[in-house]
C-alpha positions as CSV (number, residue, x, y, z in Angstrom):
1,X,-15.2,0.6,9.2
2,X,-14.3,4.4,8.1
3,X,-17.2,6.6,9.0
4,X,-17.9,9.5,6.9
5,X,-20.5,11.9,7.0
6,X,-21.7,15.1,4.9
7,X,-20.3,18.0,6.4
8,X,-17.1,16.7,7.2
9,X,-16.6,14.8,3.9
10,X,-17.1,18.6,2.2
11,X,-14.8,19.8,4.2
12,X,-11.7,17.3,3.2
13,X,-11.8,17.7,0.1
14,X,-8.9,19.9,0.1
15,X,-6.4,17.9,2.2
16,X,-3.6,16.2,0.6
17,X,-2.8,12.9,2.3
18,X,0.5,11.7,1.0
19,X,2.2,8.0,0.8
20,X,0.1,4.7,2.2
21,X,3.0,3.4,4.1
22,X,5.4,2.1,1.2
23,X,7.4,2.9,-1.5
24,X,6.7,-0.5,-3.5
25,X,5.3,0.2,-7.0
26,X,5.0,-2.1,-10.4
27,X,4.8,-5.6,-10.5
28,X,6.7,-6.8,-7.3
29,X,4.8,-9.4,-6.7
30,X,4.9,-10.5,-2.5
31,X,4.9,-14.0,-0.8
32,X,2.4,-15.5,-0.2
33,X,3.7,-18.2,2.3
34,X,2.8,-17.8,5.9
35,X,3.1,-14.8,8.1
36,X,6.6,-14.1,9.1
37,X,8.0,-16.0,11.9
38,X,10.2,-12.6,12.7
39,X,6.8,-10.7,13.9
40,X,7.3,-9.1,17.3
41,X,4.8,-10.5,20.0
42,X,1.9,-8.9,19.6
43,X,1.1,-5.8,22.7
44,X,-0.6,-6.2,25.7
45,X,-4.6,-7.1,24.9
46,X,-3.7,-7.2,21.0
47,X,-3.6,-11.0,19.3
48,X,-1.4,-11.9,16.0
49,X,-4.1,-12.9,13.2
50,X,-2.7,-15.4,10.3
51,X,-2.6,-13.4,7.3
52,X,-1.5,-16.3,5.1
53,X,0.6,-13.7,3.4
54,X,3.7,-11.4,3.8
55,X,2.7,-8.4,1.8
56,X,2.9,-5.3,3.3
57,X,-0.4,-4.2,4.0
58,X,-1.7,-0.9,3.7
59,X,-5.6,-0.5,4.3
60,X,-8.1,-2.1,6.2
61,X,-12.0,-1.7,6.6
62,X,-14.4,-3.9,8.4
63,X,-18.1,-3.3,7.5
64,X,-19.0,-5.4,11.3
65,X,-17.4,-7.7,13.8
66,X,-17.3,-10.3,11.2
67,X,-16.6,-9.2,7.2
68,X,-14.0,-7.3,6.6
69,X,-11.2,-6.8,3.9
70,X,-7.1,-6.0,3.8
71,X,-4.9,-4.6,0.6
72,X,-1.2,-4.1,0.1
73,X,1.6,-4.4,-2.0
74,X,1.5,-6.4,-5.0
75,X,-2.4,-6.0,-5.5
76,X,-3.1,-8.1,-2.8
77,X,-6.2,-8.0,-1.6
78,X,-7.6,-10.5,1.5
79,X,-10.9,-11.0,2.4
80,X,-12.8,-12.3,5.9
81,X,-16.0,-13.5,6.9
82,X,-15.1,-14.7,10.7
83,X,-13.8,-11.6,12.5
84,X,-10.2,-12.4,10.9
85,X,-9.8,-15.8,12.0
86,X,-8.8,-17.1,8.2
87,X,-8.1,-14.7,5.2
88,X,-8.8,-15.6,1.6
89,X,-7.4,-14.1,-0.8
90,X,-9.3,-12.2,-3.7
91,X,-8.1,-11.5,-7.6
92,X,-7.2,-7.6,-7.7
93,X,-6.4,-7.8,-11.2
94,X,-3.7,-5.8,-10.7
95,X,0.3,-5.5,-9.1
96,X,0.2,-2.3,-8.1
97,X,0.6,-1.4,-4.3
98,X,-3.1,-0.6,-3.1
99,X,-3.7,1.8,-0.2
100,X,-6.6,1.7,1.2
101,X,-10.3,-0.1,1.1
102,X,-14.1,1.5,1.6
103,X,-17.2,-0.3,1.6
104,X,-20.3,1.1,1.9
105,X,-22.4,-2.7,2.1
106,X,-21.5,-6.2,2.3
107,X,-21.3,-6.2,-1.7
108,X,-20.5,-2.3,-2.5
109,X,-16.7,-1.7,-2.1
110,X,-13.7,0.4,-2.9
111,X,-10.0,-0.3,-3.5
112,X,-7.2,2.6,-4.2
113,X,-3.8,3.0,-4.4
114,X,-0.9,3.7,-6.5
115,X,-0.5,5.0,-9.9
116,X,-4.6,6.3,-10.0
117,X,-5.6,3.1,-9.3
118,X,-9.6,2.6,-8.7
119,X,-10.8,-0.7,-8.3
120,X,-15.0,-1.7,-6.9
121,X,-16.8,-4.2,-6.6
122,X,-20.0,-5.1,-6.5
123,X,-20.1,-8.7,-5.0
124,X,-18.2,-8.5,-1.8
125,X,-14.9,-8.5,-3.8
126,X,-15.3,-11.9,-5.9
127,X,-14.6,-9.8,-8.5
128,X,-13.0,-6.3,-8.9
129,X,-13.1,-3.7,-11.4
130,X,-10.8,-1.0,-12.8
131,X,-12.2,2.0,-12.6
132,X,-11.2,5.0,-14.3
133,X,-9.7,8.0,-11.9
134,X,-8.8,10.8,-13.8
135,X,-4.9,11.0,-12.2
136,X,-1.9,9.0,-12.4
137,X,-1.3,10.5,-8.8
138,X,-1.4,7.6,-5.5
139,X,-4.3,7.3,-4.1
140,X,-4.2,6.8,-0.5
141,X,-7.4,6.7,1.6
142,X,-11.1,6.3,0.5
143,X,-14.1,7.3,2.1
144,X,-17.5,6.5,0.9
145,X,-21.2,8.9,2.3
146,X,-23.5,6.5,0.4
147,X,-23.3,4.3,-2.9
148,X,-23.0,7.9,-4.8
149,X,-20.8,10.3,-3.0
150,X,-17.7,9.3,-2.1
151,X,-13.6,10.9,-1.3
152,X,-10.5,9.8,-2.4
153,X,-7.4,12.0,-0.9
154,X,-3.7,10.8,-1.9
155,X,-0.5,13.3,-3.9
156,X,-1.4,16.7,-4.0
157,X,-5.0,16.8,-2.8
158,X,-8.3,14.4,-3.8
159,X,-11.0,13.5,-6.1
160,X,-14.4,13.7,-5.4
161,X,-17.5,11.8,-6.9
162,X,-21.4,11.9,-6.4
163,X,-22.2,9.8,-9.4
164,X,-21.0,6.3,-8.1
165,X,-17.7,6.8,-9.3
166,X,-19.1,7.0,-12.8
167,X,-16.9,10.3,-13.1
168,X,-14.3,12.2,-10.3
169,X,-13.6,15.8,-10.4
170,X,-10.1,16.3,-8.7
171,X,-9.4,19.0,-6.0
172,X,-6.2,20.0,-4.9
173,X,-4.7,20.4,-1.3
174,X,-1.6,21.6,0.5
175,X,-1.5,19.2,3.8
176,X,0.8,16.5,4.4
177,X,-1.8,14.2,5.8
178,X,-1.9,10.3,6.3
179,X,-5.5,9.4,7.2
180,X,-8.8,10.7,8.2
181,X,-12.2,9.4,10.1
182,X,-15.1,11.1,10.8
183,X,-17.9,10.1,13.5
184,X,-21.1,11.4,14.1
185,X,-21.9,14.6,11.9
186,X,-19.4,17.2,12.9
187,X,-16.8,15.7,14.6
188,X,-13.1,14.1,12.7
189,X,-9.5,13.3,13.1
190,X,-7.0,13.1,10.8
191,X,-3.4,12.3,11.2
192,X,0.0,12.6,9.6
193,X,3.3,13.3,9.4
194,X,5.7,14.2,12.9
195,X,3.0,12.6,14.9
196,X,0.3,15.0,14.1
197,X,-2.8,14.6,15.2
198,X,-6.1,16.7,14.8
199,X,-9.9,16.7,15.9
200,X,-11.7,18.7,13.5
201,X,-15.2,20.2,14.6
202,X,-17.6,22.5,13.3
203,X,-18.4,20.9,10.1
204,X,-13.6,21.5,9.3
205,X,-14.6,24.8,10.7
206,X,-12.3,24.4,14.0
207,X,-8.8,22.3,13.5
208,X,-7.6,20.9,17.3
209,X,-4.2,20.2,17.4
210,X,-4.0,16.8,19.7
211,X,-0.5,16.3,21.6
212,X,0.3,12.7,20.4
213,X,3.0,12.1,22.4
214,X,4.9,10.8,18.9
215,X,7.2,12.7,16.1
216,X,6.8,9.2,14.5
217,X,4.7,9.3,11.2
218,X,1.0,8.3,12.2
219,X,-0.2,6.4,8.9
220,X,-4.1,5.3,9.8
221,X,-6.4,6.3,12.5
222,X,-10.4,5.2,13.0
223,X,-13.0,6.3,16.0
224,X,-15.7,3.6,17.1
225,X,-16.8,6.6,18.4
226,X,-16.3,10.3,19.8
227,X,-14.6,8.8,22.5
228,X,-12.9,5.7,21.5
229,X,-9.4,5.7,18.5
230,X,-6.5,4.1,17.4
231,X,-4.2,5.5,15.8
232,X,-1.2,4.0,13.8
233,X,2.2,4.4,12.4
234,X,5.9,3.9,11.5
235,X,8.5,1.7,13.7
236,X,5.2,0.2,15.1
237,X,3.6,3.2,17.0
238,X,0.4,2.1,18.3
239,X,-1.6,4.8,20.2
240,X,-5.1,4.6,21.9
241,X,-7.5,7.1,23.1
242,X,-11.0,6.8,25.7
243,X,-11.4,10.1,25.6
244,X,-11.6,11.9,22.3
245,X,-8.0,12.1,22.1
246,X,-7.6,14.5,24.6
247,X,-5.0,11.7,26.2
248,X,-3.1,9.3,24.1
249,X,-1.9,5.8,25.6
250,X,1.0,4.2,23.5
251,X,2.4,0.6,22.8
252,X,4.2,-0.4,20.6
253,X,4.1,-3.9,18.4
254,X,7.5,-3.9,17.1
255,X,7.5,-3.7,13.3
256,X,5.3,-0.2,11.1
257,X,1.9,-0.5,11.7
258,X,0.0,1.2,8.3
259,X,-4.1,1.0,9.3
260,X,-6.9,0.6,11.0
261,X,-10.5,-0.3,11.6
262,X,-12.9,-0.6,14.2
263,X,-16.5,-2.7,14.1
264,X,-17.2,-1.2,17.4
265,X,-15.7,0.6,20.9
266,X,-14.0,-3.4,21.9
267,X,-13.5,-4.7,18.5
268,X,-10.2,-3.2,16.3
269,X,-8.0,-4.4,13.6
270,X,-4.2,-3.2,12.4
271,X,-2.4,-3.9,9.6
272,X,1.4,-3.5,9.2
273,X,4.1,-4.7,6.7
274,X,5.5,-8.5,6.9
275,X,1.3,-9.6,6.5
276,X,0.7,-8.4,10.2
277,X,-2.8,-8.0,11.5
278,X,-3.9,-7.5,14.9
279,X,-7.2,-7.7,16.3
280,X,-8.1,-6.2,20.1
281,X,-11.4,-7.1,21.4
């Protein structure tokens, strides 16, 4: 589950975070046969989870250890209530590529992605909506404060709305970012391109370069807590940290990795292209 609080919300709304893994647009429309029998074995204390599907997925969020939600090319959107075990999938209503998911309750929820795409729900994701963004620009990562104010960063910069997404006012940006989390009240990372990585402090007052360890593009990154990350990326860069990303540990899984989500310090899921999910707990 992305984390976002107040000060730290404010503070992104002038990053740019560009591309959500993929250049699939329109109305490809993916398989939806099993998970590919190509996928590399899975790193050490990381398990394979059966998608059901071979979309590329882009986003991820958990709301807990058990309900949690996955989006990707083609519209696809898949939904879980056991921790990931099976995946059902839900009726986007659309074929665009989506990018990224936010829920702020077990009903409340956000889908973005290409072309301005908005989609929420309002019952868990039995049905979605189209909601109107404001830009034809992608739309790569959401984060939602509360059922009102909420973040949406993707080409060029991001729109911002404090009315429930009844209306978005659009702020531009000039960084080449992938991802950001934030945990506790001052305290976020975001990630991007050449391996970047940064902790950012002081309400975005004080940026802290991170040495990664990586040129690869990082694409998704989420804290359990000030501690404890994960951070994701392209040729199937998996990197882990125990101590605020001061030191990065890497694996690898074999194929891009494109998000993640934590319900906790033990409990992490990634998503990649070819319908990959991995869970560590």
């Amino acid at each position: 589950m992305k984390r976002t609080m107040g000060l730290i919300l404010l503070s992104l709304l002038a990053l740019s975070v560009a591309g959500c893994g993929g250049t699939t647009t329109g109305s490809s429309s993916p398989s939806s046969s099993a998970p590919p029998s190509t996928a590399a074995p899975a790193p050490e204390g990381w398990s394979h989870q059966e998608a059901g599907s071979r979309a590329n997925l882009r986003g991820v969020a958990f709301l807990d250890g058990s309900l949690g939600w996955t989006v990707g090319e083609g519209g696809v959107i898949l939904h879980t209530t056991d921790a990931g075990a099976s995946w059902a999938t839900q009726p986007s209503g659309t074929t665009v590529s989506l990018c990224a998911a936010a829920f702020t309750n077990a009903d409340s929820g956000w889908v973005v992605g290409d072309v301005g795409t908005i989609l929420h729900t309002t019952d868990a994701g039995a049905t979605w909506t189209i909601r109107p963004s404001g830009t034809s620009r992608g739309l790569w990562s959401a984060s939602f404060l509360d059922g009102d104010n909420g973040l949406i960063v993707g080409d060029t910069g991001g729109i911002f709305t404090s009315d429930g997404g009844t209306s978005w006012t659009e702020r531009p940006g000039p960084f080449n970012l992938r991802s950001v989390v934030a945990v506790e009240s001052d305290h976020a990372w975001t990630v991007g391109i050449h391996g970047y990585i940064a902790a950012i402090t002081d309400g975005g007052a004080t940026w802290n370069v991170q040495e990664s360890g990586t040129e690869r593009l990082l694409q998704g990154v989420d804290f359990a807590d000030a501690e404890h990350g994960v951070a994701v990326g392209e040729k199937g860069t998996l990197l882990s940290t125990s101590d605020g990303g001061a030191t990065w540990t890497a694996q690898s899984a074999g194929i891009s990795l494109n998000d993640v989500a934590c319900a906790g310090p033990d409990q992490w899921w990634v998503v990649g292209d070819e319908g990959v999910i991995l869970r560590h707990d």
